[in-house]
Each structure stands twice: as structure tokens, then as C-alpha cells.
Steps between C-alpha positions, in 0.01 A plus 500: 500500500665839415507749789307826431665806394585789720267856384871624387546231338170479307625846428788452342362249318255727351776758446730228310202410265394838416856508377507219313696340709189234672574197700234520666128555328314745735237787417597826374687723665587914444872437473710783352701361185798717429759533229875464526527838468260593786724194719841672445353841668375273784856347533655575860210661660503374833128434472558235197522142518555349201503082494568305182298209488641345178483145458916350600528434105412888370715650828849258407426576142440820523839711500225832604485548854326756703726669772397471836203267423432224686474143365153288678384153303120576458447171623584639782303776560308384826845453646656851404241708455460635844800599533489815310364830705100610422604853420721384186465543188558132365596447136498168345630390173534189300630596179 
């Protein structure tokens, strides 16, 4: 039996698949989707999280890496999710 998700969780979720980035399939959510060029003006603001949740094969293929950005597996997410502060501004990407 799979354990229920945490409400941040279930949020994240809903983030992630508004992005296109799903694992999850939830209900809609109203999550912000932002360009690269909106990300880079985010980029060290103390109030900016941003978490790459690319699958292992696109992050060691990848020779693009963000900075500062954290790496969580998605498959995860109940496990790390609660670790990040409320009054963040979380940014996930997967591609």
C-alpha cells in the first residue's frame, strides 16, 4: 500500500506537472512557469530554491548545470520535500 502524500508534497507534485515535468497525476494547479531568462534574474536571491529533478540519465548526460541548484530524485519527494522553508520560492526543473 503506498503511504499518502504530504499537502507539500501533493504540491509539488502539482507544481512539477504544470511544468511538464509530472510524476505524479494530480489536479490542476496555478503554478508559475518561467523562462530561462526570467530563472537567471532569480539566480542568487536568497529567497530562491532551485532543485533539479532530472531523471540520473539527463543530469550525467547533461554537461548544463545550474549553479547552486540542488539535485532531489522525484521519487523522492515525500522524503525531501519538507525540508525546504514555506516562505521560499521553490523552482523545479526537469529539462
Amino acid at each position: 500500500m503506498n503511504k499518502p502524500m504530504s499537502a507539500a508534497a501533493a504540491m509539488v507534485a502539482l507544481l512539477l506537472a504544470a511544468s511538464g515535468c509530472a510524476l505524479f497525476s494530480s489536479g490542476s494547479a496555478d503554478a508559475e512557469r518561467i523562462s530561462a531568462k526570467q530563472l537567471e534574474g532569480m539566480l542568487g536571491r536568497s529567497d530562491v530554491v532551485v532543485v533539479d529533478v532530472r531523471s540520473n540519465s539527463d543530469w550525467n548526460g547533461s554537461g548544463s548545470k545550474i549553479k547552486g541548484a540542488v539535485r532531489e530524485d522525484l521519487s523522492g519527494i515525500s522524503g525531501w520535500i519538507n525540508r525546504y522553508p514555506r516562505d521560499k520560492i521553490l523552482v523545479f526543473y526537469c529539462a
